[in-house]
N, C-alpha and C positions, 0 to 999 in steps of 0.2 A: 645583846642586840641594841637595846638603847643608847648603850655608853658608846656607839660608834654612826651612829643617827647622823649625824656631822656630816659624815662623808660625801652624803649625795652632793653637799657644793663642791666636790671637786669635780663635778658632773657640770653640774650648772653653771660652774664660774666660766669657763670656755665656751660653752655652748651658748650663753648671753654675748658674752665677747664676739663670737662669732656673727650671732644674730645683728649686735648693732652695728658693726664696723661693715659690715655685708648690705642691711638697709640703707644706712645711710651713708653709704660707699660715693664718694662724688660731693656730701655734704658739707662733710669730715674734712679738714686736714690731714695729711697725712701723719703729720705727729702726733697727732689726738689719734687716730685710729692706731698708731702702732701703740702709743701710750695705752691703750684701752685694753688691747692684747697682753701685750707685758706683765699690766696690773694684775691681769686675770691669772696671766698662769703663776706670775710670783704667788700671788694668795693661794695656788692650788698647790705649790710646792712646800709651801709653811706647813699647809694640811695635809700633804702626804708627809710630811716628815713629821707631823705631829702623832700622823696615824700608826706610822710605823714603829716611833719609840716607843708609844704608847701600847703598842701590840707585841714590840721584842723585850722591852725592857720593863717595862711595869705590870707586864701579865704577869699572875700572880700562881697562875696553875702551873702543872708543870711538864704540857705539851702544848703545842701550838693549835689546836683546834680550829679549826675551819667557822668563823662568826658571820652569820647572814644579817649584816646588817642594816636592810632595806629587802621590801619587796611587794611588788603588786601588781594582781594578775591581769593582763592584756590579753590573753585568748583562751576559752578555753575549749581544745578539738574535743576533748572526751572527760569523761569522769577522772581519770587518772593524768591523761596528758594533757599537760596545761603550760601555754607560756605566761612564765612570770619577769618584769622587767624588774631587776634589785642589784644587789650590792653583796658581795662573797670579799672577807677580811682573813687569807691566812698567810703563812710564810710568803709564797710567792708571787700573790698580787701584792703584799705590801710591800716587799722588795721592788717588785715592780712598779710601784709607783714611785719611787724613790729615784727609779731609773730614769722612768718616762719626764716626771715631771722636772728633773734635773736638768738632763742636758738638754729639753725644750726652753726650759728659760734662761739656760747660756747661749741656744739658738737666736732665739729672739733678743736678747741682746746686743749677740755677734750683727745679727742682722741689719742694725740698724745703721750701723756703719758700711757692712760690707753693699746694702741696699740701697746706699743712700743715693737720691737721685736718680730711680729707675722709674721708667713708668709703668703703673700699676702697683705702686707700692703700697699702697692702704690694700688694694685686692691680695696681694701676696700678703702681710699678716692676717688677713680675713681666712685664706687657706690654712694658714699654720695653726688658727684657734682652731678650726673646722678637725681637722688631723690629729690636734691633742687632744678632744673630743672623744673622736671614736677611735683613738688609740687608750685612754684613758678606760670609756667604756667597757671595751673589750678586756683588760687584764682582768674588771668590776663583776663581769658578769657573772649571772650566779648557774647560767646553765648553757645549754650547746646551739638554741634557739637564739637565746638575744647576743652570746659573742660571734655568731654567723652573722649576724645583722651588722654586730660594729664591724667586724672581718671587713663587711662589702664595703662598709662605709669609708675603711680603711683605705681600698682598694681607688675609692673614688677621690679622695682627698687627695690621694698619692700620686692620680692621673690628674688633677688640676694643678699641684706643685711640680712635679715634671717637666709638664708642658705649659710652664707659666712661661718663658718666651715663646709663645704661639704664631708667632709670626715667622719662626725659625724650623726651618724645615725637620728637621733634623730633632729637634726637641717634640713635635709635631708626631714623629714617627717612633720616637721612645715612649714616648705619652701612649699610645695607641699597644705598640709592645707588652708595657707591660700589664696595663689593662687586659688584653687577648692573654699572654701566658698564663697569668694568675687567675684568669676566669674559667680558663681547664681546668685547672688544679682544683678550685673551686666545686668545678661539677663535683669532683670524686669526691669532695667535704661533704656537701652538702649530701649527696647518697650514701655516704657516711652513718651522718647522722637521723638519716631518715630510716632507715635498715637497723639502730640499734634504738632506736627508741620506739619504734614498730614492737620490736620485742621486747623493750624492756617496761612501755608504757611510761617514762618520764624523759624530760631534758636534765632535770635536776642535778646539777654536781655533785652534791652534797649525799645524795641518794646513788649516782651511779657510780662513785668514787670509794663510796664506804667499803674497808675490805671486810667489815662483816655481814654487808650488806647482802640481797637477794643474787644479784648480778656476774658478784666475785664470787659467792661461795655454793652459789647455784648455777654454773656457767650456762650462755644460748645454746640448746640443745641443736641440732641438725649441723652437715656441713653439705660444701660444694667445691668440687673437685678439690679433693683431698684435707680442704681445713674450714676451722669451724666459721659458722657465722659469724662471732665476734670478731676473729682474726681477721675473715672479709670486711667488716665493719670500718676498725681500728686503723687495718692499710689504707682504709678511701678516705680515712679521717688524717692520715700521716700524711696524704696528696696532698690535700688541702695548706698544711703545714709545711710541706714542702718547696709547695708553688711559693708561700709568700716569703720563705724564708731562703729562696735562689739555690733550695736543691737541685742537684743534676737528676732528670734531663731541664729543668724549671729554668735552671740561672740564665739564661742567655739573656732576661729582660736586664737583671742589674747594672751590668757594665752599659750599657747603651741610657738606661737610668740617671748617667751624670753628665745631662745634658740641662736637666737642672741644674739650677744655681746652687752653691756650693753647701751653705745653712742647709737646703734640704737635704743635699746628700747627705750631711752629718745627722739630722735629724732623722727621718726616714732611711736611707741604707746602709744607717753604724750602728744605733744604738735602741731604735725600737721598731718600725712597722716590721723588718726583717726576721728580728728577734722572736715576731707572734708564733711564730711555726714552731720553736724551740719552748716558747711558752705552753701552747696549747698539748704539747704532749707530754712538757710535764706537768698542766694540770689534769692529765688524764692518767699520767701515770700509772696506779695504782690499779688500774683496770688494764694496761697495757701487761707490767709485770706480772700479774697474778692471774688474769682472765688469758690473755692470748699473747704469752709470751715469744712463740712464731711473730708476730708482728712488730715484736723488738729487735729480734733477728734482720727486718730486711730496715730499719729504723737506722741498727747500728753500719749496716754494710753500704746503703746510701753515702748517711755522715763519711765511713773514712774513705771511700772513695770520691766523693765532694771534694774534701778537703785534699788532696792529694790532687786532682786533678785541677782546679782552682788554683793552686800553689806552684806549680809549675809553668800555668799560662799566665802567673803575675811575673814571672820571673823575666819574661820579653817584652811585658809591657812598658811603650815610652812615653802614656798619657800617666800624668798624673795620678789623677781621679780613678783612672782604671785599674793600675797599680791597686790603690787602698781597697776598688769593688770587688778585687779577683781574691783580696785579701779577708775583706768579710766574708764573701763565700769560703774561703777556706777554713775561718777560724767558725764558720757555724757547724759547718762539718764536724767540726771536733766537738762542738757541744751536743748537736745529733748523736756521735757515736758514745760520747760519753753517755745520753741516756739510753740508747742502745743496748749496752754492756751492763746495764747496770741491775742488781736487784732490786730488792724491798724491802726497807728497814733496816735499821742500826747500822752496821758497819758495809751489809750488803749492799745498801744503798747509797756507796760512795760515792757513784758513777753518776748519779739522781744529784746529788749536793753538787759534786763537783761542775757538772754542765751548769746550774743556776750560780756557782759561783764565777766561771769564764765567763755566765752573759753579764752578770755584774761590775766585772772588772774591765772586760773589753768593753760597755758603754762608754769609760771614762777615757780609754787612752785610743780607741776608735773615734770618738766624738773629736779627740782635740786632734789626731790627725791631719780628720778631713776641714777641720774647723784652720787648721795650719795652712795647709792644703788652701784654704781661700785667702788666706793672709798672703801666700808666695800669689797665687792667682794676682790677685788685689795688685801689688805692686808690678809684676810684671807684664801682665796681661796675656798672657799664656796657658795653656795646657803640660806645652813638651816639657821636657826635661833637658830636652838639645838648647832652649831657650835660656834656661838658667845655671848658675855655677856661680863659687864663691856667693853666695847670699847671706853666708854667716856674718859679713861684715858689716850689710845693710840694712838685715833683719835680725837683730839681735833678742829679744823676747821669741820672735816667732822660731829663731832658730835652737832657744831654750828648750821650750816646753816642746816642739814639733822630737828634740833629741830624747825627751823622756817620754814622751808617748811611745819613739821608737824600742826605748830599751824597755819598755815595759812588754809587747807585742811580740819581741823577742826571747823575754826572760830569762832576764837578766833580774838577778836580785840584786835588791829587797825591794823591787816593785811590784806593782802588784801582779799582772801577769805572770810573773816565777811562780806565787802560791797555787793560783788557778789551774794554771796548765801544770803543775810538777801534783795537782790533785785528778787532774784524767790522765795522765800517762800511767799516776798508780792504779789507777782503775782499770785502766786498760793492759798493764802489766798481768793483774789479778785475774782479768777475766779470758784475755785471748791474749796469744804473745805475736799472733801473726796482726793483729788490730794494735799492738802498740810499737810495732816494729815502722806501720805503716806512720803513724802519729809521731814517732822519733822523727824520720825524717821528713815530715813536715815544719819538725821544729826547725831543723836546720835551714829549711825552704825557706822560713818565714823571716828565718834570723836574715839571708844571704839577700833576698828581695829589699827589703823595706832598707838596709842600710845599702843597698845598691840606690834606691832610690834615695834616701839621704845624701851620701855624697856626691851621688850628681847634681841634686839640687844647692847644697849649701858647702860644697868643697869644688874641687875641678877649678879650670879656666872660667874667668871672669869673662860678659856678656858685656856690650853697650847696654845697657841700659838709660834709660829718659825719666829721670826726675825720681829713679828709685827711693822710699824712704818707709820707715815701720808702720803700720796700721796703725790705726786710731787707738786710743784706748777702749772705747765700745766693743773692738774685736779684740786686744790685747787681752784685759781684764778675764774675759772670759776662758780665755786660753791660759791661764793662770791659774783660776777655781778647778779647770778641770784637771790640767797638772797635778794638782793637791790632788784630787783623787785615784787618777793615775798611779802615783807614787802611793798613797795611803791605805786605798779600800783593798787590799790583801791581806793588811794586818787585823782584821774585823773577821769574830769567831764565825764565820761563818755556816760551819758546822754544826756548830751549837744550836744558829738559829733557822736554816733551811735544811731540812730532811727528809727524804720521802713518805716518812710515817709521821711526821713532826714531832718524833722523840728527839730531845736534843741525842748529840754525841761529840764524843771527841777523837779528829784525829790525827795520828801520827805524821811525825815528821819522814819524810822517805829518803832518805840523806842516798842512798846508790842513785834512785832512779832521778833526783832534783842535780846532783854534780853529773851525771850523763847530760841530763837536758843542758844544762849550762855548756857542756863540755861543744854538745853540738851545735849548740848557737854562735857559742866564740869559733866554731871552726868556720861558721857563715858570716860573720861580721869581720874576721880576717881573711876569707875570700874576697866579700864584696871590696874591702879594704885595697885590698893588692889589684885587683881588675878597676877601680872606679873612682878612689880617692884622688887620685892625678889623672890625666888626660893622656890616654897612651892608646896603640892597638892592639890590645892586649885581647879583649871583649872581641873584636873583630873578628882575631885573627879564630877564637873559640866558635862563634857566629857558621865562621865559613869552613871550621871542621867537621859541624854537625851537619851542615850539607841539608837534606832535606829532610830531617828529624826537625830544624830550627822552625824551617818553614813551613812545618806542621801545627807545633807549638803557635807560633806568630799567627798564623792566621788561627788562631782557638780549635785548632780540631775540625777546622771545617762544620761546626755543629750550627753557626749561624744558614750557611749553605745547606746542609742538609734540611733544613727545617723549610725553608723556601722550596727546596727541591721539592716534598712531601708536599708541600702546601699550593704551589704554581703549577708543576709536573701531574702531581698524582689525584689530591685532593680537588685543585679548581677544575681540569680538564675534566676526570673521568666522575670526581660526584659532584659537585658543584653545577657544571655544564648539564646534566643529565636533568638535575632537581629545575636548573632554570629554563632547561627545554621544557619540562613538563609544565612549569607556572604559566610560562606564555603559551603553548600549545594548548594544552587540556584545563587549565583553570581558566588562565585567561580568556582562551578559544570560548570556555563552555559560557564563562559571563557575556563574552560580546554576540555569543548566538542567543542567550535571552534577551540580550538587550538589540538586537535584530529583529528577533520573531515581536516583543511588544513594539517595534516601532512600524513593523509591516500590517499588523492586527490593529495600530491606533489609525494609520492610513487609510485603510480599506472601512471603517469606522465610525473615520470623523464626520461624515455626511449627517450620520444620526446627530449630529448637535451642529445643524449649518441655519436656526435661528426661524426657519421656513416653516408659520404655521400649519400650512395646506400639509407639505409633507408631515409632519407631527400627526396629523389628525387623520394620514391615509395609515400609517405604520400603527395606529392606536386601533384602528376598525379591523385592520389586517390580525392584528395580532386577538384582538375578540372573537372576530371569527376563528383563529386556528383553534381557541381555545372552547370554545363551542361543540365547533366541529370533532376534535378530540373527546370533548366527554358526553357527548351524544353518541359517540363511536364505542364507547365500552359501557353505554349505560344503555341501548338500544330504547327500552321500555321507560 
């Protein structure tokens, strides 16, 4: 516990940053305020990657044990339940800091370029320390109390970056989105977590994660309608996960989410706020698999339907930006089902490793993406894709590293993406064949979008463009760092060092199921090829044979509409209307009738204080005498 004492300034470094650039917002320059920011998370990034060598590679035991290394108690409800604010050090918060605090400070970075000259730019890196903060927090947390807190904090920082063009309608109303969606999903967390810690008397990770603990090996006795308490529990705790992590029916905030500025799409909907959902359940894991494995069940059946459905509405997308959100939603899917299907321990738990190894891997070549994504933005000033073409010649870096992000996403080896995703297709080979049939062809999905969307943007017909030329080095550079890990972080034992029991293992290479993946990716990069590398009506003429299947797709499902319908139709008119008839009718009615009756009773009244001593002195005799009279009335004698 000592030897990792340290850690809390990866806590503090941010949240200082925060504080000053936020007070003295307006005092500042704005380079001194972004300089301020920067400093702070570079230093937090030294220390998470000091924490994490220090915890993979120089641990000297020979499992990864869960180290509590901070803690002090902030409340306590009862003898047993107690919140405590601290610091939890194992496999996958340390990976996860590795994550968070990575591609935050290729963010902020990129940022300073792609920002430059906006107004409110000191307040936009103010948000971005505020968000690695209690994105930070939350991987830290050592129990289900204080990561519900950074959760929200989460929640809040993500609705001031969103809608940091505030003046833009439209940004305005994503902001609000996705605040509302994710604060349902929330309810179901946070009843969650009140429902198992009611029975289990702690928040504690460490205590309700144990599998030889009380919890796992003595399961919540009772159930309700058909299954036990914990499984009810676990489900409202997977909502919560879901909401933030744009599970279906959840997703509709993300896409409408890239109304923010580009940095935070990459920051916030590639590589970490998204991610918490896929975090939080595998840090519960071990209570999911063993206590109420029904709730893995509908974990795994969410994910590959997510991801399937997600992948198919990227496929018509002509924004950009939405492209890449339909695409994270997809690829979380597959980490969802990947922990879905998975067991517990050693080899059983490949499905456990293999989802923290996709969230690993897709940080780096998601980040540089959408991070590419504001490079073509940046020079063209665009969203569409109808906007651009041929840009390979005028964006040479961004049209590099944007090409390896893609074959990575695709996987294609030896990037990293091949290892990740060719380790959940084996899992899901192993565990259902109808769940990896469904994941097969999202492979293909994924390969046929994203290089659809390359060659439109950097092949095809050349555009006018005005003054087109490569981003700065501020956003280049970073697009380059991430590259390296795009291309590298696959070859890193993964297995070895995240495990659902934290026994290392090793394993196998899947040579059938990795040359299929491959096989169906090249048949989606030689589609997209043939339909989109040149300018033809080829797409069109597909378009208008699908008739109204297209325009199903195209418009998402209609689920944006649905959700209005429910909420304008059903919910404002008939409960909504009802609750506001009664507030003004009967609450309101009941307070302006007391506030009636005391103004007609001060009226009738106010004589008695009109200043008149004669009157004063006849209402004083008057009032002796009744009282006279009365007790000479019951005392006769």
């Amino acid at each position: 516990m000592d030897s990792y004492q340290f850690t809390i300034w990866i806590l503090i470094l941010p949240f200082v940053a925060f504080l000053v650039t936020g007070v003295l917002n307006g005092k500042l320059s704005p380079t001194i305020s972004a300089g301020i920011s920067i400093a702070a998370i570079a230093l937090v990034t030294a220390l998470s990657y000091f924490t994490a060598i220090s915890y993979f590679f120089l641990n000297s035991a020979e499992s990864y044990e869960a180290i509590q290394a901070a803690s002090v108690t902030w409340l306590r409800l009862t003898d047993t339940l107690i919140i405590d604010m601290g610091i939890i050090i194992d496999p996958i918060s340390a990976m996860m800091l590795v994550v968070i605090s990575t591609v935050s400070l290729m963010v902020h970075i990129y940022s300073t370029g792609y920002m430059k000259g906006e107004d409110g730019y000191a307040r936009y890196f103010t948000f971005l320390s505020l968000f690695s903060f209690a994105m930070l927090g939350l991987v830290l947390a050592t129990n289900l109390m204080q990561i519900y807190i950074f959760w929200e904090l989460v929640g809040v920082s993500s609705f001031l970056l969103i809608g940091y063009y505030y003046k833009k309608p439209t940004a305005i109303a994503a902001a609000k989105k996705a605040f509302i969606v994710t604060r349902f999903a929330d309810l179901g967390f946070l009843i969650g977590i009140l429902l198992l810690s009611y029975y289990t008397g702690t928040f504690n990770f460490m205590e309700i994660t144990n599998p030889e603990g009380a919890l796992i090996s003595n399961p919540i006795a009772g159930t309700f309608m058909g299954f036990s308490v914990m499984t009810w529990a676990l489900v409202l705790i997977f909502i919560g996960g879901a909401g933030k992590s744009a599970m279906f029916p959840f997703h509709v905030w993300l896409p409408d989410a890239m109304e923010g500025p580009t940095p935070v799409s990459a920051l916030i909907h590639a590589a970490t706020m998204v991610v918490a959902g896929v975090y939080l359940v595998g840090r519960m894991f071990s209570v999911y698999a063993l206590a109420a494995p029904e709730a893995l069940e509908v974990v795994a059946f969410i994910g590959a339907f997510t991801s399937l459905f997600a992948a198919v509405i990227a496929i018509v997308q002509t924004d950009i930006k939405k492209v890449l959100a339909y695409s994270t939603i997809s690829q979380l899917g597959y980490m969802m089902l990947a922990l879905g299907i998975s067991g517990y321990g050693a080899e059983a738990g490949l499905g456990f490793t293999a989802s923290m190894f996709h969230l690993f891997t897709h940080a780096f070549f998601k980040a540089l993406l959408f991070l590419g994504a504001g490079s073509i933005i940046h020079a063209v000033h665009s969203n569409e894709m109808k906007d651009m073409g041929n840009l390979r010649k005028h964006l040479p870096s961004t049209h590099l590293t944007f090409l390896i992000a893609t074959l990575a996403i695709a996987g294609i080896p030896p990037l990293s993406g091949f290892f990740s995703k060719d380790e959940i297709l084996a899992a899901a080979w192993q565990a259902n064949k109808l769940y990896f049939a469904v994941e097969y062809l999202v492979a293909g999905l994924t390969a046929f979008y994203m290089f659809r969307l390359y060659f439109r943007v950097f092949w095809g017909q050349e555009r006018k463009y005005d003054h087109i030329h490569e981003s700065p080095a501020s956003m280049t550079v970073p697009l380059w760092i991430l590259a390296i890990g795009a291309v590298f972080a696959g070859f890193l034992p993964f297995s070895h060092l995240v495990t659902s029991d934290g026994q290392p293992f090793d394993t196998h290479f899947h040579w059938s199921i990795a040359l299929a993946s491959v096989g169906i990716a090249l048949i989606g990069i030689l589609s997209a090829n043939a339909l989109y590398r040149k300018e033809s009506d080829k797409s069109a003429k597909i378009r208008a044979s699908l008739g109204g299947l297209y325009v199903l797709v195209d418009n998402k499902f209609y689920m944006d509409e649905f959700y209005l319908f429910v909420t304008k139709k059903i919910i404002f008119r008939y409960i909504t209307s009802s609750a506001a008839w009664f507030d003004k009718h009967i609450v309101d009615g009941l307070m302006n009738l007391i506030g009636n009756v005391t103004m007609a009773i001060s009226v009738r009244s106010r004589n008695f204080q009109s200043g008149n001593v004669h009157q004063y002195a006849m209402v004083f005799l008057t009032g002796l005498l009744l009282i006279v009279m009365v007790y000479f009335y019951f005392n006769p004698n």
